[in-house]
N, C-alpha and C positions, 0 to 999 in steps of 0.2 A: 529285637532290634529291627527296624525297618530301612531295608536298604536302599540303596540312591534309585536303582531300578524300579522299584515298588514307588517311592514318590512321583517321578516321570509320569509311572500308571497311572498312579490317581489323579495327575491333572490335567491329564487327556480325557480322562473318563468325564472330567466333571464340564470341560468346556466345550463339550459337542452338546448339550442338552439348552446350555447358555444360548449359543450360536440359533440355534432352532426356534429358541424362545422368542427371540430378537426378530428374527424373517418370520415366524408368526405372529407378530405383533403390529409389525410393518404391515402388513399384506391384511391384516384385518382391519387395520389405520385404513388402508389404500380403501379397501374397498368399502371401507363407512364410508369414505370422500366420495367414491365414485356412486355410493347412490345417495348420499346426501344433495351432489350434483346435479345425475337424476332425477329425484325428488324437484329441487327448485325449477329444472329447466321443464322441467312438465308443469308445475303451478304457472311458471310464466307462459310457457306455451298456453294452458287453459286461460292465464290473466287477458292476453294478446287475444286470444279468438273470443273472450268473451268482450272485450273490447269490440271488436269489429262487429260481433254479431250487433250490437248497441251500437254502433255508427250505421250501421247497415238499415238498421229500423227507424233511427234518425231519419235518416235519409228518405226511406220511404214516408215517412208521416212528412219531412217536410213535401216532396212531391206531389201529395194527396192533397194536401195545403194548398198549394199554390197553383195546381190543377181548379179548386176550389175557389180560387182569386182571393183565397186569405194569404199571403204575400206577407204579412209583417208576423203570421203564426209561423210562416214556413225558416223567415229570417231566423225564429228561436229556435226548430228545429233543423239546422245547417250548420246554427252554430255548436249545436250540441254535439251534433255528427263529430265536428272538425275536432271537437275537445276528446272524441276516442283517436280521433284518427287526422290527425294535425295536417297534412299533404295530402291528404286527397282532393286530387284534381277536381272531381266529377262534382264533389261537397265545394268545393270553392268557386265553380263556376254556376252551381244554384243559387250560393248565395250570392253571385254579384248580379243573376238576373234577376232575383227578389229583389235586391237593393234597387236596382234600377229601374224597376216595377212600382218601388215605393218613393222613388223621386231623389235617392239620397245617391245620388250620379257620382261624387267624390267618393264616395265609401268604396261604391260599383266600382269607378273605374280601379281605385287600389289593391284588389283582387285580382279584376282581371289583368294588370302589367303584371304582379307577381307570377303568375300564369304563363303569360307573354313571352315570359324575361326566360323562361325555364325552356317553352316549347313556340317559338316566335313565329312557327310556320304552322303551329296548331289550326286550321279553319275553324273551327267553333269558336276559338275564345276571340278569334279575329271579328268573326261577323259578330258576338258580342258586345264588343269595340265600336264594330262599325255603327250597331243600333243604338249605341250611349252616346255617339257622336250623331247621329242624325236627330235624337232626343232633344240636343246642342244645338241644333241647326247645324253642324258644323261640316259643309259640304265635302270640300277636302281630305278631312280627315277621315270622315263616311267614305269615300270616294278610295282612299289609300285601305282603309281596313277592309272593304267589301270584295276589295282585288284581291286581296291578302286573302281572302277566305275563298273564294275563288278558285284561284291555284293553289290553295294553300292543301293539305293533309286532312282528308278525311276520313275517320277513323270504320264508315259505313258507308253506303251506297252516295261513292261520290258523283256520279254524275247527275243523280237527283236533286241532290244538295247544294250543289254547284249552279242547278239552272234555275232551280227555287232561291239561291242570294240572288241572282241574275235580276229576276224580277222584281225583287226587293229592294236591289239597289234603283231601279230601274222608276218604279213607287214612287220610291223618296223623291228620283228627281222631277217628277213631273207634280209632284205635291209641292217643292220648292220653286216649278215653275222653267226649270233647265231644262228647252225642252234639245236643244242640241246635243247634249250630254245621253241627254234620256235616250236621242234618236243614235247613236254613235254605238250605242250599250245595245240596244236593240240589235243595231245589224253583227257588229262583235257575237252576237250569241245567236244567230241565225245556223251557222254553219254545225254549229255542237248539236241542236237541237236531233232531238230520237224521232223516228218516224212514227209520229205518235198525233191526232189529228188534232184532238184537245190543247196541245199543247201550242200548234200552227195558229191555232184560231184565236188562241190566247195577246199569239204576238201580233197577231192580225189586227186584231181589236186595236193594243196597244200602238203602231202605229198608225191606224186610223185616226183614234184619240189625238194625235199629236201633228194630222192632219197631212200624212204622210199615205195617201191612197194608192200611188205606184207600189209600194212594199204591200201596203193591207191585201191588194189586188193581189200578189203573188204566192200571199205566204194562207190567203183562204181557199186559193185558186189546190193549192201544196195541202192543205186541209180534207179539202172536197178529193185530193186523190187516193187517200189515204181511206175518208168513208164520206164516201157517197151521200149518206143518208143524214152527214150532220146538217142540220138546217141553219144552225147561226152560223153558220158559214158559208153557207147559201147565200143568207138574208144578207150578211157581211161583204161579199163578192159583187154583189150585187147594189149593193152601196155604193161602196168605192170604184167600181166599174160606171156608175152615175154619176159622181162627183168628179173622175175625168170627163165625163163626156162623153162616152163609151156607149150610147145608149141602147145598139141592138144587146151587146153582152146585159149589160144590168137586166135587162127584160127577160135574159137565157136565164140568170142565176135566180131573179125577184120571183118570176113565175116557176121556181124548182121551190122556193124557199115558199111561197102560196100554198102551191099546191099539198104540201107534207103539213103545216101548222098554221093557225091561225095568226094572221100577221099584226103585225103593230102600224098604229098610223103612219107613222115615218115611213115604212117595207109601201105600205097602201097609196099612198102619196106621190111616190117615186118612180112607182110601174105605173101609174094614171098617166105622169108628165112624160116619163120615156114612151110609154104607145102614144101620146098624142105629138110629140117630137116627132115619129119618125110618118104618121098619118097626116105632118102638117108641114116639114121640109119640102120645100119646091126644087131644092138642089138635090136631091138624090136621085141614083143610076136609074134606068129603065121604066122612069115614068114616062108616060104618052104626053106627046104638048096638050091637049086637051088637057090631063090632068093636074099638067104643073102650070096652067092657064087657073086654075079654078084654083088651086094653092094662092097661087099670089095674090088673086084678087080676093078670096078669101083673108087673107095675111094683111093687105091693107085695109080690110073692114073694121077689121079688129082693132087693128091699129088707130085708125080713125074714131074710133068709139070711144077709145081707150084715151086720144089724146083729150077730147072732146071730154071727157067725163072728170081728167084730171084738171085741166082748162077751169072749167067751174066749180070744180071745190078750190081751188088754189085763187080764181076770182073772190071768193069768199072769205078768205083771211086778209090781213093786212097785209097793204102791199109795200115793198122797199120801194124809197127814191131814189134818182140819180144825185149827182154833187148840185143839180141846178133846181131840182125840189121837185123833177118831170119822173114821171115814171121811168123806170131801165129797161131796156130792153131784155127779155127772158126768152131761153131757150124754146121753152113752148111756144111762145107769140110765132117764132122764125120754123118752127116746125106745124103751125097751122097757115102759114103763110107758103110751104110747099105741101103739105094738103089739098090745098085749093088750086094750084099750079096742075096737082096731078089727078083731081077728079074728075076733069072732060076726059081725058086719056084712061081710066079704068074700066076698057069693055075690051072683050075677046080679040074683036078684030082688030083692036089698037095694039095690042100688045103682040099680038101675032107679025106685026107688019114693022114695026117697030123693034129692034132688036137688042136699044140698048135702055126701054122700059121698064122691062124683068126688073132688071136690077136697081134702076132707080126707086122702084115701088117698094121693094126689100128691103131698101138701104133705108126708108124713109120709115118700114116697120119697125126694122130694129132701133132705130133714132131713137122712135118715139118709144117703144119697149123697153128701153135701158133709160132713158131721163124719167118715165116715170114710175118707173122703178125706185127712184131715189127720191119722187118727192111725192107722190099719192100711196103709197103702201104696195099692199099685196096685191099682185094680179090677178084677175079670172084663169083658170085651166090654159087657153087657149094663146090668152098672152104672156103668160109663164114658159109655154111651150115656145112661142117665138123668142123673146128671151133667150133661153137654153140655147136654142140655135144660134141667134144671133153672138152668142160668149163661145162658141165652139164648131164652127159650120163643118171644120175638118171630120170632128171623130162621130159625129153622127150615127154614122155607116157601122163602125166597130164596134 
């Protein structure tokens, strides 16, 4: 007989092996999950990298591409990029500058807003923006994304980058013809500039170009202290120091800018008329009256030559009538009609004795140096130079 105690036994004995069986079975469950897990999250991990390594080469081939100017190769290689790697920035702003390389400006712009929309103060995809709108013509909007890039977040050497859109926006406007804009964006970016000489003589040029000589003068002057030995900054200083009127300075900078390289006609031109300026002004300091005696009267020879020469070719064309069918009266007629008033009076001792001469014979050079200026062409060296004087008596000296 098997007593109640002996059963009790046996079903103790038999459910602790059960129990066991159970949490080993579990726990060998767990851990097939846990590297089944494993297992996947490493094939995905390898799937993901081996994705990006394939956007990665995308990307370089498209680069190479469009380095290349094949542009529409680089389009298929940007877009294959995007198909590993759907967000990437860097793959989405290649292809909107291909796109807009290859003319398809709607495509371009819809990438770059996406872009935009995500990081608004990005500078790259701004001046992106801006170049698809100047593409446009579209001033304004060039105008609002160039600022934007500007100030906006650059991801590397922003102040580089920053004075290089400067310029660019700068381009644009003087290629559309703005030059007030152009000149506002100039002085705007005067003060950032690095002390860097290259880059003075750059903006120098620039407002020269735009016919702005007091900044040219400043900013080649800011050039040349930086190095000495730039010569188009010379030659540039010395320009725009002639085109005030400046003529001792131009002669300082033209003859530095001579001297180091071989000049261009324009450089050659400009030191001829500034040395004979200041060899043929009768108003400058510390001449002897003998000397400024022989100026003037030299200055009315020329003059007289000069009207005298244009007189007979201008006889020679057809002439306008008055309402009465008589010839009109013409500046030249009334300026060789004080010619002759003033040619007994053109000798030393007349002019010496006579005090308010000088200036009549002057006045009657420069008459005749500025009307015909306007209607017989180019003048000889020496009536160029009276000219000059006669447009700026002040700055001579400076």
């Amino acid at each position: 007989m098997v007593s109640a105690n002996d059963t009790m036994g046996l079903g103790t004995e038999n459910s602790v092996p059960s129990g066991r069986r159970e949490a080993l079975i579990l726990f060998t469950l767990l851990a097939i999950s846990i590297s089944a897990l494993a297992a996947v999250s490493a094939l995905v991990s390898r799937f993901e990298a081996w994705q990006n390594r394939l956007a990665q080469h995308m990307k370089q081939q498209g680069e190479l591409a469009f380095a290349a100017g094949q542009s529409s190769l680089a389009i298929t290689f940007f877009r294959s990029a995007l198909t590993f790697s759907r967000n990437d920035p860097v793959a989405l702003l290649k292809l909107a500058e291909c796109l807009r390389a290859e003319n398809r400006l709607d495509e371009s712009e819809a990438y770059l807003h996406t872009l935009w929309d995500r990081e608004p103060q990005d500078a790259t995809v701004n001046l992106e923006l801006a170049r698809l709108a100047t593409r446009r013509g579209q001033i304004n909007d060039a105008l609002r994304y160039y600022h934007n890039a500007i100030y906006g977040i650059w991801s590397s050497a922003p102040l580089h980058n920053r004075i290089a859109a400067r310029f660019e926006v700068i381009e644009f406007l003087l290629r559309q013809n703005a030059v007030p804009q152009a000149q506002s964006e100039l002085i705007a970016m005067q003060p950032d500039l690095p002390p860097n000489s290259h880059l003075h003589t750059r903006v120098a040029e620039l407002f020269q170009s735009i016919g702005d000589n007091r900044d040219a003068e400043s900013e080649f002057q800011l050039a040349l202290k930086l190095d000495r030995r730039n010569v188009p900054a010379a030659a540039g200083a010395g320009r725009a120091a002639f085109r005030l009127g400046h003529y001792r300075t131009a002669i300082l900078y033209l003859d530095a800018a001579v001297a180091k390289a071989r000049p261009d006609q324009e450089t050659e031109d400009m030191l001829e008329s500034a040395r004979l300026v200041l060899a043929t002004d009768p108003f400058l300091r510390n001449l002897s009256a003998i000397e400024r005696e022989e100026r003037i009267l030299r200055a009315y020879r020329a003059a007289s030559l000069r009207l005298e020469s244009c007189r007979k070719a201008q006889s020679a064309a057809p002439t306008s009538a008055g309402l009465n069918g008589a010839p009109s009266s013409t500046p030249l007629e009334n300026l060789v009609a004080r010619e002759r008033q003033l040619r007994s009076q053109m000798r030393p001792a007349l002019l010496d004795r006579n005090p308010e001469l000088p200036a009549a014979a002057m006045s009657f050079a420069f008459e005749v140096e500025d009307e015909t200026a306007q209607l017989c062409g180019d003048p000889a060296p020496l009536d160029r130079a009276l000219l000059l004087i006669a447009r700026n008596r002040e700055g001579v000296e400076r």
